[in-house]
N, C-alpha and C positions, 0 to 999 in steps of 0.2 A: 790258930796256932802259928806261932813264929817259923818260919821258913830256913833251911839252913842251907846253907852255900859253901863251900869245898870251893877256896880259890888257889891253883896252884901255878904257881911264877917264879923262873928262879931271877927276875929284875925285881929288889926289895921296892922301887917309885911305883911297879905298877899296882903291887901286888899292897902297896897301902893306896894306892886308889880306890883299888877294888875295893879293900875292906869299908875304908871312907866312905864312899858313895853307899854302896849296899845295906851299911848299917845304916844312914840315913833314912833310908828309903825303908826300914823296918826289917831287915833281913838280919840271920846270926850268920858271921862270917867264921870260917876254921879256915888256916893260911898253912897252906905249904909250900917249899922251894924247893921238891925232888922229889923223885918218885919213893922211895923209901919212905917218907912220910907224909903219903898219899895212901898207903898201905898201913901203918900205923891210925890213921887218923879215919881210916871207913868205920871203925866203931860206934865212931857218931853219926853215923846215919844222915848223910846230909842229904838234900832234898835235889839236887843239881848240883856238876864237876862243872865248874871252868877250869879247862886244862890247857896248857901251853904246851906246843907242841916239840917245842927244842928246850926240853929239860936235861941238867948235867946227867951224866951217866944213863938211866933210864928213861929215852925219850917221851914223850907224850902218847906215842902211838904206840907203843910197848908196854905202856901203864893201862893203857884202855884194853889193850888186848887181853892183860891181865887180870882186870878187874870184873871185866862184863858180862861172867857170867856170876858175878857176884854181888853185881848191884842193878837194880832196875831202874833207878832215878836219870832223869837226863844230862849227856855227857858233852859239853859243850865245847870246841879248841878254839885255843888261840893262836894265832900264827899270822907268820907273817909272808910264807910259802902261798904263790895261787894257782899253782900245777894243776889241773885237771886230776891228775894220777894220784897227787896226793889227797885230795878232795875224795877221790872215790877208796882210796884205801881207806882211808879214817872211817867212813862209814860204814866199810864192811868190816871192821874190828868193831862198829859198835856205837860211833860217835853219832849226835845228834844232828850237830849245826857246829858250821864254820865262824870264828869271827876272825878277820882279816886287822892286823897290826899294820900303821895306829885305825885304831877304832876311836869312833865314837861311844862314848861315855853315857848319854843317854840311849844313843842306838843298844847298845849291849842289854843295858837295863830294859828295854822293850820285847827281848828276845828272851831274855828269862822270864819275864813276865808271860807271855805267849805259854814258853814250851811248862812254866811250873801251871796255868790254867788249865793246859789241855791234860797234862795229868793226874789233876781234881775231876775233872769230866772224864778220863780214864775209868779212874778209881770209883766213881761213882755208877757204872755200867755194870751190871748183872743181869750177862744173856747168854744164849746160844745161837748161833746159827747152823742147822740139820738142813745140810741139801742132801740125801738118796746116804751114800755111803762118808759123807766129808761133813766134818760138824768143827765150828767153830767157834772154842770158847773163846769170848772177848774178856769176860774178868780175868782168864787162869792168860789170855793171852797165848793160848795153844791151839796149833790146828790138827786134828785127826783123819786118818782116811783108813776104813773098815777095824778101827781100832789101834790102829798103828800113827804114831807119834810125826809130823812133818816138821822139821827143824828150821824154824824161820829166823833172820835176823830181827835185831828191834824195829828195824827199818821198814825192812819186809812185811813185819804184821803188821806193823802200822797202815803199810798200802793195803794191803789184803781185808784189813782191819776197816779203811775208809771205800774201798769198794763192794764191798761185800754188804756192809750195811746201808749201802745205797744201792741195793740191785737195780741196773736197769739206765742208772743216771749217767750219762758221758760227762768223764772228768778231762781235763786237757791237764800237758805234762805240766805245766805253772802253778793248773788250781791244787792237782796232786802234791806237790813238792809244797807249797802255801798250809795247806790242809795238814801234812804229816811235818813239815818242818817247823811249822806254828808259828812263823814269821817271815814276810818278804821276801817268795824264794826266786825271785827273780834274778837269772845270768847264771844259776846252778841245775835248772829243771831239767836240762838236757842226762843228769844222772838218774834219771826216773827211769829211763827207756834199760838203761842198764840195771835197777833193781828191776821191772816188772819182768826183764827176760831171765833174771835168775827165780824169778818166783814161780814161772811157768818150767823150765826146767825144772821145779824139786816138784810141782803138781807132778810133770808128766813122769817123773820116774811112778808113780802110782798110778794115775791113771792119763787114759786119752781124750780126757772131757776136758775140755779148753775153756775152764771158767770165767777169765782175761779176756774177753774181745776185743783187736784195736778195730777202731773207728777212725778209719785213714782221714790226716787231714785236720782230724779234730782231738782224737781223742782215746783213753779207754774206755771201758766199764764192764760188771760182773754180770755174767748171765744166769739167771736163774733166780 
C-alpha cells in the first residue's frame, strides 16, 4: 500500500521538493502551507507529518500540540531553530524527530524511511508485558498499574516500549535515542536522560519499584 506524507511548508520551493522527491521515491504527497489546512487535510490519514516549525499564524509547535492526541503516525519538524530547549519542547508536544534547515534531501528521505519501517513493526506486535501489578500493552501502546491508566508520551512509550521488551539488556543513551528515533540520533541523545527522568517520575507517583535502572557509565535497562 502506498504511503502518504502530510508535507507542510509555508516556502512553496521547498514544499514542491518535498512533493517532487517523495512522489518519486513512491510516496502520495498531501501539501500544506499553514496550519489551518493541516487540520483540514488529517482526513486523509497520512502515514507521517513533516512539519515546519515557523508556520504563519499557527506555529508548527502549536499544530503538534493540537493534533497529537489525534493522530498516532509520525510527527516529523522542520526547522531551522537548534536550541536544545526547542528540541526538547517539540518532543514533549509529541514530535518525532528534528530535521534541521537546509537539510539534505536524501538524508530526509532515509529518516522517513526508518521512522514509516518501525511503525510496520509497530503495527505488527500483539503482546503484553504482566510484571506483578504493571502490564504493558505494546499493540494499545498503554501502560497500566493495578488497573489504573499511566499517561505516557509517544516518546516515552517508545523508551518504555524498547526497554521493557529487552529486560535485562543495557542500552546506552545513543543506542536508545537510535532505537526510538529510528534514525542517526547522534548529538541529540543527551535528551534521553530528560525523557527516562520523566518516565520514572509518572512510575513513581504509583509506585516505588524502580523499573529503570541506570548503569553508571554505560547505560540503562529494565529490571525484571
Amino acid at each position: 500500500m502506498t504511503k502518504r506524507i502530510l508535507a507542510v511548508d509555508d516556502e512553496p520551493g521547498i514544499l514542491q521538493l518535498l512533493k517532487d522527491y517523495f512522489e518519486i521515491q513512491g510516496y502520495e504527497v498531501i501539501e500544506a502551507s499553514n496550519g489551518t489546512q493541516v487540520f483540514e487535510k488529517l482526513s486523509q490519514k497520512p502515514d507521517l507529518i513533516l512539519l515546519d516549525v515557523n508556520l504563519p499564524g499557527i506555529d508548527g509547535f502549536e499544530v503538534c500540540k493540537m493534533i497529537r492526541d489525534h493522530v498516532s503516525c509520525p510527527i516529523l519538524f522542520l526547522t531551522a531553530k537548534v536550541e536544545e530547549a526547542d528540541r526538547i519542547r517539540g518532543f514533549h508536544l509529541g514530535g518525532d524527530d528534528y530535521i534541521l534547515k537546509p537539510f539534505s534531501i536524501d538524508e530526509l528521505g532515509a529518516r522517513v524511511e526508518a521512522h514509516l519501517r518501525r511503525e510496520e513493526r509497530k503495527n505488527e506486535k500483539k503482546a503484553v508485558k504482566i510484571q506483578g501489578p504493571l502490564a504493558i500493552h505494546y499493540d494499545e501502546r498503554s501502560v497500566y498499574y493495578n488497573g489504573r491508566p499511566i499517561s505516557f508520551t509517544r516518546t516515552e512509550f517508545n523508551i518504555v516500549e524498547l526497554l521493557s521488551s529487552n529486560s535485562g539488556q543495557v542500552f546506552s543513551k545513543d543506542q536508545v535515542y537510535d532505537r526510538v528515533r529510528g534514525y542517526d540520533g547522534s548529538g541529540d541523545s543527551s535528551i534521553v536522560t530528560e525523557h527516562i527522568r520523566r518516565i520514572r517520575l509518572k512510575l513513581f507517583s504509583f509506585t516505588e519499584k524502580p523499573y529503570i535502572e541506570t548503569v553508571w557509565g554505560v547505560g540503562y535497562k529494565w529490571i525484571g
